[in-house]
C-alpha positions as CSV (number, residue, x, y, z in Angstrom):
1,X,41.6,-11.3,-51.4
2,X,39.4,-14.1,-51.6
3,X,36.2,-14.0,-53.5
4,X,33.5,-15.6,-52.2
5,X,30.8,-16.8,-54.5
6,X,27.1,-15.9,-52.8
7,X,24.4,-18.3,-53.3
8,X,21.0,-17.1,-53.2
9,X,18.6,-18.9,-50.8
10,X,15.9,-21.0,-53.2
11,X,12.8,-20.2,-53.0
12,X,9.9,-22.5,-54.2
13,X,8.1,-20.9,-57.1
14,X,4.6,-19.6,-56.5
15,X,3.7,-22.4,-58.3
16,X,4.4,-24.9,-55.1
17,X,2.0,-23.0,-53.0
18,X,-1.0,-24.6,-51.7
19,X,-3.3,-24.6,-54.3
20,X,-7.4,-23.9,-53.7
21,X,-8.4,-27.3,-55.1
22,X,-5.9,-28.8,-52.7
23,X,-7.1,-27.7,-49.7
24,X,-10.9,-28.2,-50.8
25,X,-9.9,-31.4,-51.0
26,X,-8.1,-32.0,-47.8
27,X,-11.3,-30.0,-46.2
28,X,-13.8,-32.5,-48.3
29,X,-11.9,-35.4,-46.5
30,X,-12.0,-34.2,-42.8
31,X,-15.3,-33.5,-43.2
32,X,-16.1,-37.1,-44.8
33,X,-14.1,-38.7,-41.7
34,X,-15.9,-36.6,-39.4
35,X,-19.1,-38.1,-40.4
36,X,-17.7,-41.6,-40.6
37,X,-16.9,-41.4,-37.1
38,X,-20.2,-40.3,-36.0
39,X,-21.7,-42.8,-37.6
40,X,-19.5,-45.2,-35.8
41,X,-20.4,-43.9,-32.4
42,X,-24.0,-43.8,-33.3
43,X,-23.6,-47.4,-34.2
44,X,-21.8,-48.2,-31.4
45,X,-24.3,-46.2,-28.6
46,X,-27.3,-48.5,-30.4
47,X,-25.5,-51.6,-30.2
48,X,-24.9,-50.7,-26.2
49,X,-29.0,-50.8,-25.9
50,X,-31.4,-53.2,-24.8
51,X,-34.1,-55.0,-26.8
52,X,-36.2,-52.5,-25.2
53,X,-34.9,-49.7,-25.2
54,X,-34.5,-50.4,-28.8
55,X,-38.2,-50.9,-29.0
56,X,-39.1,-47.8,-27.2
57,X,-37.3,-45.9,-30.2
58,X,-39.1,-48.1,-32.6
59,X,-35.8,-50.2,-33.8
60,X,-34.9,-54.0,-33.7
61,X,-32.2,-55.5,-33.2
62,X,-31.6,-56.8,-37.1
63,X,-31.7,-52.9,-37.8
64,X,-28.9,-51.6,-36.1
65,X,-26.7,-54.5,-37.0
66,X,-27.6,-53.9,-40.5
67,X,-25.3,-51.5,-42.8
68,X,-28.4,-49.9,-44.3
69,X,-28.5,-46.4,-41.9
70,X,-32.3,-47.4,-41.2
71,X,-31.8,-44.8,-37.6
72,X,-30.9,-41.6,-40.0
73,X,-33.6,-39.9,-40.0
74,X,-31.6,-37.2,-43.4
């Protein structure tokens, strides 16, 4: 009779889990991308106006294509 030598299956140690800080990080960073890409299409959707309409909302032209987030109003 042959013997046949069982190998258990490997499991990671509870130790490889997703750890809290890990995913707080990984949220952090979505959340910092989110708000990079609004910025970008609020950029974008000002660039897209007018001179007047940009006046209207009391902006210039030099202040949207400035980096300094002069249309936040946080």
């Amino acid at each position: 009779m042959r013997s046949s030598s069982f190998i258990p299956s490997r499991r990671l140690p509870s130790s490889h889990a997703m750890q809290p800080w890990l995913l707080a990080i990984l949220i952090a960073a979505a959340r910092w991308m989110a708000r990079k890409m609004a910025e970008r299409r609020n950029r974008n959707a000002l660039l897209e106006l007018s001179d007047d309409q940009l006046k209207d909302i009391g902006l210039s032209r030099g202040q949207t294509e400035s980096d300094v987030h002069v249309y936040s109003r946080y």
